[in-house]
C-alpha positions in Angstrom: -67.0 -108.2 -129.4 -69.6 -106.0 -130.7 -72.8 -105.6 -128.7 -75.0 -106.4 -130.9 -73.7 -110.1 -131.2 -73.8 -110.4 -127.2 -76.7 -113.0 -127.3 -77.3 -115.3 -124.9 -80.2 -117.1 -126.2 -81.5 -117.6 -130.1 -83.3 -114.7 -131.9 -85.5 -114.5 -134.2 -87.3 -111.8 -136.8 -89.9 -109.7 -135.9 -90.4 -108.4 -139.4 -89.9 -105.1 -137.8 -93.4 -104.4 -135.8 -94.0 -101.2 -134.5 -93.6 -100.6 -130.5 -93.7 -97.6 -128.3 -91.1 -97.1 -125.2 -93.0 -95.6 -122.3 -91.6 -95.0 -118.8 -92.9 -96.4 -115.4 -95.7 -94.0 -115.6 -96.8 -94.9 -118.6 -95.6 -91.6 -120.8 -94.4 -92.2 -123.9 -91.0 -91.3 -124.7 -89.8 -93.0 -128.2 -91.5 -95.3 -130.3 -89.7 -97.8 -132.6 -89.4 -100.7 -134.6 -88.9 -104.2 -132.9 -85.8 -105.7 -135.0 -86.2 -108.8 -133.5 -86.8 -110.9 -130.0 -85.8 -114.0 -128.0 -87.3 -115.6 -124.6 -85.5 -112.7 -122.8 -85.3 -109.7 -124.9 -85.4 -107.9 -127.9 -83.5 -105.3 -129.9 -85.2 -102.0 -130.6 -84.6 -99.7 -133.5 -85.5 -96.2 -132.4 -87.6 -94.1 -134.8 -86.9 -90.5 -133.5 -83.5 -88.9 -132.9 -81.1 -90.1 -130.0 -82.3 -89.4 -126.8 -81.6 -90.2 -123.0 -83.8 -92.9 -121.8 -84.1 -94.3 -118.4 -83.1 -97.9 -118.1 -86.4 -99.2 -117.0 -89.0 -98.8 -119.0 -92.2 -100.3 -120.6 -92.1 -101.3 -124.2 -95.7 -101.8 -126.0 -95.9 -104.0 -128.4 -98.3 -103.4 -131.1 -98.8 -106.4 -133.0 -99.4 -107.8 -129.4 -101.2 -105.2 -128.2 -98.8 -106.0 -124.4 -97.0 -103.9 -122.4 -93.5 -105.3 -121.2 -91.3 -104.7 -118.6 -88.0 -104.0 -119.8 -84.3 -102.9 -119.1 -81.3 -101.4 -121.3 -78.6 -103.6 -121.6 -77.0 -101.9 -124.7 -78.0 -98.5 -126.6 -75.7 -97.5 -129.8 -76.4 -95.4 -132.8 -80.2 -95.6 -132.7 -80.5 -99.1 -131.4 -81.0 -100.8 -128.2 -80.7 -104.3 -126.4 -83.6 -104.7 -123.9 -83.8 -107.7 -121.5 -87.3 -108.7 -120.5 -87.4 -108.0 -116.9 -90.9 -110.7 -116.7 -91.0 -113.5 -118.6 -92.1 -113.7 -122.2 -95.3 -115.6 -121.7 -96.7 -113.3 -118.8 -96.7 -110.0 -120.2 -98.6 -107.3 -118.9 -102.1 -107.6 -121.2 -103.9 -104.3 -121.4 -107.5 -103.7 -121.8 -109.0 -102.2 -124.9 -110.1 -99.2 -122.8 -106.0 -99.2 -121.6 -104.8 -99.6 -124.8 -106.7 -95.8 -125.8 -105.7 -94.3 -122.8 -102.0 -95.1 -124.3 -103.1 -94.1 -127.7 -104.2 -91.0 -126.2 -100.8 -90.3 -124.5 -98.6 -90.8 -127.2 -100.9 -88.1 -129.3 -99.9 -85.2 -126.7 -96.4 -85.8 -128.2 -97.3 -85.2 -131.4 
């Protein structure tokens, strides 16, 4: 069975929103396109090249402006399964001045 068909609980759409991976110290390694989540995960579409990522990391979601604990479960040709490691309705909310401080990290790797 393929991977990406490996669900456990109902999906839905996302309508693709933008996120950004960043690892446990809050550098940012990838962003990406949120294909689409459920209660305990979601499957990422990565927008640079393949790359090794650890399998903890944070995704931020922009639409939600939320920073999420997550963990790989599945990475193939540019896509990823990630399993919310807290649940859905207590992520991690960041401040406005937190949320620059990101900002301001992800334009070093530009």
């Amino acid at each position: 069975m393929d991977n990406n068909d490996n669900r456990r609980r109902e999906r839905w759409n996302s309508r693709l929103r933008t996120g950004k991976l960043f690892d446990r110290a809050n550098r940012l390694l990838a962003e990406c396109r949120i294909a689409n989540l459920s209660e305990s995960g979601a499957r990422l579409r990565l927008l640079s090249e393949d790359r090794p990522l650890p399998v903890q990391l944070r995704l931020f979601d922009d639409a939600e402006e939320t920073l999420i604990p997550i963990e790989i479960v599945w990475m193939k040709d540019g896509e990823l399964g990630a399993r919310f490691l807290k649940p859905e309705e207590d992520p991690i909310l960041l401040s406005p001045e937190q949320i620059g401080q990101l900002g301001r990290m992800a334009g070093r790797l530009s």
